[in-house]
BAFI-3210 file (N, C-alpha, C; in Angstrom, 3 decimals, decimal comma, padded with zeros to 6 digits):
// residues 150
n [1|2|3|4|5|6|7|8|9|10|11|12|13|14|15|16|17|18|19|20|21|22|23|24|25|26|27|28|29|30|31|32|33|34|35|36|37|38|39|40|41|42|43|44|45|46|47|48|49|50|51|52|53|54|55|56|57|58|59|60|61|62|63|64|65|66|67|68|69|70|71|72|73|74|75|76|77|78|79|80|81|82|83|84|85|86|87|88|89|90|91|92|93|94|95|96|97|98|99|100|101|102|103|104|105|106|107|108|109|110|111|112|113|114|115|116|117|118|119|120|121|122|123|124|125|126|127|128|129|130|131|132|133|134|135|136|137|138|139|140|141|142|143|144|145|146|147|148|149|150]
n.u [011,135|013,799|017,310|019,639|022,435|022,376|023,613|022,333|021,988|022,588|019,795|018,971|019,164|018,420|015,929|015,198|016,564|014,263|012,003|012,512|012,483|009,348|008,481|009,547|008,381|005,502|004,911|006,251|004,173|002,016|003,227|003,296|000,428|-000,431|000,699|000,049|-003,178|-002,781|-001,877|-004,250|-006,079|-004,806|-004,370|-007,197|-008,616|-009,978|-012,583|-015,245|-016,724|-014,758|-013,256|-014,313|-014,129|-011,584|-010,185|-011,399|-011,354|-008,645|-007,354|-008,181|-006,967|-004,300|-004,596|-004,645|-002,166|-000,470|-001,200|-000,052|002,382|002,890|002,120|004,689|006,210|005,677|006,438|009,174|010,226|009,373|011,167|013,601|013,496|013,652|012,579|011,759|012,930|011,601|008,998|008,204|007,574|006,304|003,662|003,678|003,637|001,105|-000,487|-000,295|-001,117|-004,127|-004,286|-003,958|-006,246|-007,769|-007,706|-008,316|-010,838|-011,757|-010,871|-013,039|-015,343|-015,392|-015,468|-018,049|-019,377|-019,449|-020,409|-022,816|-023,526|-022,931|-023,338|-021,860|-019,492|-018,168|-016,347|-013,978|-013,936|-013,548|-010,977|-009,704|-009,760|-008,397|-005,640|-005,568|-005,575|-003,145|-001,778|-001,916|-000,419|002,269|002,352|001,712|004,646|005,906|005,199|006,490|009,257|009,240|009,202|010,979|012,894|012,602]
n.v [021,317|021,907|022,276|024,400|024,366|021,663|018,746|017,162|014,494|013,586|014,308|012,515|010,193|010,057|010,379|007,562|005,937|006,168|005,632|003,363|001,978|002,932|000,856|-001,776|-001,647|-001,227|-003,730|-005,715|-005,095|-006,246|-008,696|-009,498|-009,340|-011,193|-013,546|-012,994|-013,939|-016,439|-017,363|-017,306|-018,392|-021,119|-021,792|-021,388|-023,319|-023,895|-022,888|-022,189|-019,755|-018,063|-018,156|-016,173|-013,264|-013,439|-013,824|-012,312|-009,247|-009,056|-010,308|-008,301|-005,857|-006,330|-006,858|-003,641|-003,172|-004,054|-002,662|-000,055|-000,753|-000,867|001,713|002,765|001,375|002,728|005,334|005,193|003,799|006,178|007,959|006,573|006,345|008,766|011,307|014,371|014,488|015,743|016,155|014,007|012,696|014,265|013,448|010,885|010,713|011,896|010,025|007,660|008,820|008,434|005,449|005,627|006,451|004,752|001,990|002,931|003,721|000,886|-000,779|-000,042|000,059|-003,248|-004,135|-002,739|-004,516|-006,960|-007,470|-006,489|-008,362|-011,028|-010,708|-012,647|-012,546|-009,533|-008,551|-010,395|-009,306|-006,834|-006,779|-007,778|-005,545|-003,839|-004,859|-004,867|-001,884|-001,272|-001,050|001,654|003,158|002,256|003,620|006,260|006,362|006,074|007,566|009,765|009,645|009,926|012,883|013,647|012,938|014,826]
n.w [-005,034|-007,531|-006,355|-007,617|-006,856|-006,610|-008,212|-011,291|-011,582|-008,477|-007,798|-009,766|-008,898|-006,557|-006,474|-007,566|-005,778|-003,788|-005,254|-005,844|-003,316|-002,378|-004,153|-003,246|-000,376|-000,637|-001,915|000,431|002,383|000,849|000,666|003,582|004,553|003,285|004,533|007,059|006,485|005,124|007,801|009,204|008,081|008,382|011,080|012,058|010,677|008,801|008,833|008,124|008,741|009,096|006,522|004,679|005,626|006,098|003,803|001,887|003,265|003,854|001,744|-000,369|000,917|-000,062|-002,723|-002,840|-002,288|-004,359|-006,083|-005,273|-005,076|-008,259|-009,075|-007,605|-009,761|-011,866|-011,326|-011,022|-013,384|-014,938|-013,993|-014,814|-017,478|-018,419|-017,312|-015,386|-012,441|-009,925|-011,007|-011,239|-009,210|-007,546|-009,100|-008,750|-005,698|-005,372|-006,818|-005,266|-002,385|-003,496|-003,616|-000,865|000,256|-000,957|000,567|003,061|002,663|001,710|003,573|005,792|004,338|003,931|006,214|007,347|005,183|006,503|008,852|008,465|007,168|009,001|011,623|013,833|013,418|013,931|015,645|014,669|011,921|012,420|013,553|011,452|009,689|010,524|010,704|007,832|007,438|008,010|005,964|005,180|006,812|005,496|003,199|003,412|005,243|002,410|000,973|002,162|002,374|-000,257|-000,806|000,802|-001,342|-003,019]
ca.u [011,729|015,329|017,860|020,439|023,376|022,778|024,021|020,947|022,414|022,322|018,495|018,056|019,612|017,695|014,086|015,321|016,132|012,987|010,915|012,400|011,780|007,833|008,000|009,779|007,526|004,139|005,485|007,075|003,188|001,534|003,753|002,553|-000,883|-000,482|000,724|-001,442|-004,232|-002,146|-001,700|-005,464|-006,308|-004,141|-004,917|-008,888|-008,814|-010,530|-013,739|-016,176|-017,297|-013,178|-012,448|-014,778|-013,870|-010,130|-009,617|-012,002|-011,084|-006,712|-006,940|-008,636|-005,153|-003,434|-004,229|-004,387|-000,535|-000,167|-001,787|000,988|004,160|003,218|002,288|005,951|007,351|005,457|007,293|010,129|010,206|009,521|012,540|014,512|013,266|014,452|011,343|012,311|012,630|010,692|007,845|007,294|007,613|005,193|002,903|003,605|002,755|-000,379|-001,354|-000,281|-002,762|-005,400|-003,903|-004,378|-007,485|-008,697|-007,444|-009,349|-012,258|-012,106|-011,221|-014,106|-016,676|-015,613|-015,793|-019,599|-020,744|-019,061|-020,622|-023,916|-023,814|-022,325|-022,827|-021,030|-017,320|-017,953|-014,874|-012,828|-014,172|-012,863|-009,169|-008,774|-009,740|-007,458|-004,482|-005,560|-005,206|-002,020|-001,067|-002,182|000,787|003,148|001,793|001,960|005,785|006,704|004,836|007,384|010,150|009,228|009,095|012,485|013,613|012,293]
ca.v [022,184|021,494|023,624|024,913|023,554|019,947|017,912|016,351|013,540|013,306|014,861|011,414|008,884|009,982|009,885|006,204|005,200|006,560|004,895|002,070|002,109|002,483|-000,479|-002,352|-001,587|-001,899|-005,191|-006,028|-004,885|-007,663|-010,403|-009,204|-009,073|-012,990|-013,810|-012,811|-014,705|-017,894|-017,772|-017,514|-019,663|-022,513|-021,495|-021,677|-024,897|-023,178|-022,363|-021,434|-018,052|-016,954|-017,759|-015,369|-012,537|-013,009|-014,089|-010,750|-008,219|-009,018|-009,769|-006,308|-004,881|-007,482|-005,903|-002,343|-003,235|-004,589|-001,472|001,085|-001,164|-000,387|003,182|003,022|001,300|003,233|006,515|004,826|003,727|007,468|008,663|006,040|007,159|010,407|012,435|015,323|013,916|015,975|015,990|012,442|012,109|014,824|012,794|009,784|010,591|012,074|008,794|007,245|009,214|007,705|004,529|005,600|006,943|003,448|001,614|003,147|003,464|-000,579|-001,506|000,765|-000,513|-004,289|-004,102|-002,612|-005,348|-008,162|-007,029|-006,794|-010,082|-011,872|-010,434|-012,724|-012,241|-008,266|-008,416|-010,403|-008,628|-005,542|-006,828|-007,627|-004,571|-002,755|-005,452|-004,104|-000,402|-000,647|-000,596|003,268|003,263|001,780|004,630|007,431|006,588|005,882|009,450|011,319|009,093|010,926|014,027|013,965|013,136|015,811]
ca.w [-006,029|-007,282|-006,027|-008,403|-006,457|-006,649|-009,816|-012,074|-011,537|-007,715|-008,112|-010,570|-008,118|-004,929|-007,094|-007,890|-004,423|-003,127|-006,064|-005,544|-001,599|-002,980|-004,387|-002,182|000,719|-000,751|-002,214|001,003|002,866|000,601|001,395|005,331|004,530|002,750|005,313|008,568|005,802|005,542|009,589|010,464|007,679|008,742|012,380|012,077|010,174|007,309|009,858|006,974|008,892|008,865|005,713|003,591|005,876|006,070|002,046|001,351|003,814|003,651|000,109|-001,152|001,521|-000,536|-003,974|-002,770|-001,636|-005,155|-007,108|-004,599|-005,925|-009,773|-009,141|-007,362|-010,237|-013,132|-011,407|-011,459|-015,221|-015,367|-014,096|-015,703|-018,858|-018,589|-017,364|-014,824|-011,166|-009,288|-010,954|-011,287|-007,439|-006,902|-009,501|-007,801|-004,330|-005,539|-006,753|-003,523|-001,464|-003,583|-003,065|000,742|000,351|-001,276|001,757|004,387|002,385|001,499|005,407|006,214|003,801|004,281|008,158|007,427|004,837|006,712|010,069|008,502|006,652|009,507|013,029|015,080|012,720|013,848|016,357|013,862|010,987|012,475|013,977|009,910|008,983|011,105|010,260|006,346|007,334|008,561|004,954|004,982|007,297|004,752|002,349|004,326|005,250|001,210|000,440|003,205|001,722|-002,004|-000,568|001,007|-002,265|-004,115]
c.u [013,214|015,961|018,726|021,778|023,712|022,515|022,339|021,123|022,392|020,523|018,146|018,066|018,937|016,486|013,990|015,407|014,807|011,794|011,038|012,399|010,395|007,828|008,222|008,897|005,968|004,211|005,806|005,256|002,363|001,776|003,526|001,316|-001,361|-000,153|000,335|-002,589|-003,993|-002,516|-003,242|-006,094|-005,817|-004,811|-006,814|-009,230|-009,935|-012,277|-014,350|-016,277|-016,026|-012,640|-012,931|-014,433|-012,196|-009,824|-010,415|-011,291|-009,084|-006,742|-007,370|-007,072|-004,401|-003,277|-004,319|-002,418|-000,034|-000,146|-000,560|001,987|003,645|003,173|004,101|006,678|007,236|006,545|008,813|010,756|010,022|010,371|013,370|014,483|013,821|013,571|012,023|011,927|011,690|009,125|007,249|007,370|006,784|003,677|002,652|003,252|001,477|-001,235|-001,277|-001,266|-003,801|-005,569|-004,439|-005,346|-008,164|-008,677|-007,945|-010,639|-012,440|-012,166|-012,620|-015,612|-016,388|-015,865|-017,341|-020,203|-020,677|-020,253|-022,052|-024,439|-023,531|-021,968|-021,910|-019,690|-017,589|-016,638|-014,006|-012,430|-012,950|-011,191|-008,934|-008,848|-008,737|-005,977|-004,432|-005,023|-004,107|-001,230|-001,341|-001,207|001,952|003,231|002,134|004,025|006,403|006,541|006,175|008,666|010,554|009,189|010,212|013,294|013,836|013,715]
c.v [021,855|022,412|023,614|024,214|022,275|019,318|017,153|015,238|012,631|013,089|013,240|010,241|008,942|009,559|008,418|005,243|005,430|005,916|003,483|001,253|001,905|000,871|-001,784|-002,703|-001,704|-003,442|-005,857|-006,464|-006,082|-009,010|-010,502|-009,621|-011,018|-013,957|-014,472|-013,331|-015,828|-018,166|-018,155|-018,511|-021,173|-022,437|-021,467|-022,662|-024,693|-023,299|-022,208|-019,953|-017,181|-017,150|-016,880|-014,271|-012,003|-013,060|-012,304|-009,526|-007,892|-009,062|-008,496|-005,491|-005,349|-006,578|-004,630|-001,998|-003,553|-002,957|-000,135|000,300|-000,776|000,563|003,503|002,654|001,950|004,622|005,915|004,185|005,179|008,068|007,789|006,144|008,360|011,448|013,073|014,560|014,335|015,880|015,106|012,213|012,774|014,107|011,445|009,654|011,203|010,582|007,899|007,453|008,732|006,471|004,359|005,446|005,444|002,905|001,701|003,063|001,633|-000,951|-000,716|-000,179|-002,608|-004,556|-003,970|-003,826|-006,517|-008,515|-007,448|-008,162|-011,626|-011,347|-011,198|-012,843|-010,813|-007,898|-008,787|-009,568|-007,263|-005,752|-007,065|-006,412|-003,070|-003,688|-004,825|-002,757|-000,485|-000,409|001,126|003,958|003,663|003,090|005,997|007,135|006,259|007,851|010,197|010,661|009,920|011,788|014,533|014,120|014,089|017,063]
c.w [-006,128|-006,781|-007,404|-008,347|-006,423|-008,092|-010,175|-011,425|-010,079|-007,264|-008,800|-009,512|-006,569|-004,963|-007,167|-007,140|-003,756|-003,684|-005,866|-004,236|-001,788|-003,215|-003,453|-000,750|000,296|-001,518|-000,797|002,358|002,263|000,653|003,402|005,490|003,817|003,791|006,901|007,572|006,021|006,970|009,664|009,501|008,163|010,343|012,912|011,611|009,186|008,030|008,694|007,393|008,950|007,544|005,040|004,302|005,823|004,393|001,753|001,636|003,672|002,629|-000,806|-000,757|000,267|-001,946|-003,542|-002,709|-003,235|-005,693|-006,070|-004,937|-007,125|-010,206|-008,905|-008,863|-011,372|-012,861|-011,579|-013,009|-016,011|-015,630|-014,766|-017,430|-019,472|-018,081|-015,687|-013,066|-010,440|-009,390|-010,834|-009,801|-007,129|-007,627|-008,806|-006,577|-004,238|-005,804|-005,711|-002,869|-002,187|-003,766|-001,396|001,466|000,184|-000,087|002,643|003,877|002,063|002,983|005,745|005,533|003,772|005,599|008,244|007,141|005,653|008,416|009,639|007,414|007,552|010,871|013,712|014,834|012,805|014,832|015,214|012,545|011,309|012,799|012,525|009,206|009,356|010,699|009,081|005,713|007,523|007,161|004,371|005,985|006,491|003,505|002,788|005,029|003,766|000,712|001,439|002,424|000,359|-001,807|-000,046|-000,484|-003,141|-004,259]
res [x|x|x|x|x|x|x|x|x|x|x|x|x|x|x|x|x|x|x|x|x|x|x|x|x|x|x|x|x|x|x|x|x|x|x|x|x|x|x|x|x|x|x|x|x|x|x|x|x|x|x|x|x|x|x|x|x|x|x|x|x|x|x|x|x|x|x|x|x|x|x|x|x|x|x|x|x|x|x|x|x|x|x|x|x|x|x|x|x|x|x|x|x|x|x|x|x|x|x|x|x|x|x|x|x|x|x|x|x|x|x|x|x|x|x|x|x|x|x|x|x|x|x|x|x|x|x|x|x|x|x|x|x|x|x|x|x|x|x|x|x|x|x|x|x|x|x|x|x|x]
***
């Protein structure tokens, strides 16, 4: 809620750092997540049974990390527009959480099919699917980020 006491103007410039923190960091989470892919790719010597699990399971993180920077930057094109700070931050970290929400539910349901298409990648299967979640990390500290700002 705004208060009364603090200038619009401070109210616009905190929504703007904070939006643009969003983006930054789920941008910042997919160059992580390209990353730890590259590594075990180069590092497995393109194994056949690691690459369909790591290209699948990191790249789904990969675009989920993508799809939480344009939510960040659509609120942010919000407020730079002119539309009322708070609300677009409380709109925005709503769509976040289902950003979040996707996330665990994709590591979750790729860890299953990979497991049951490919018992003996069910250890690695799962260390990528927990490298994946950690972007429900990255999510969960941009949401408290927008919520300070408010």
């Amino acid at each position: 809620m705004e208060s009364p006491s603090v200038p619009q103007d401070v109210l616009v410039a905190r929504a703007i750092r904070a939006l643009r923190d969003a983006v930054v960091a789920c941008g910042a989470a997919c160059l992580g997540l390209a990353v730890v892919a590259a590594a075990i790719l180069a590092l497995s010597g393109s194994d056949p049974t690691l690459v369909g699990p790591a290209v699948s399971v990191l790249g789904g993180g990969q675009l989920l990390a993508i799809v939480g920077a344009v939510v960040g930057a659509l609120g942010l094109r919000g407020v730079l527009a002119g539309r009322p700070p708070a609300q677009t931050l409380t709109v925005t970290s709503a769509r976040l959480h289902r950003v979040q929400l996707a996330v665990l539910v994709w590591c979750v349901v790729a860890v299953a099919a990979w497991t049951v298409v490919e018992p003996a990648t069910a250890v690695l299967t799962l260390a990528l699917g927990v490298v994946s979640a950690q972007l429900t990390l990255v999510v969960v500290l941009v949401r408290r980020r927008l919520a300070q700002a408010r």
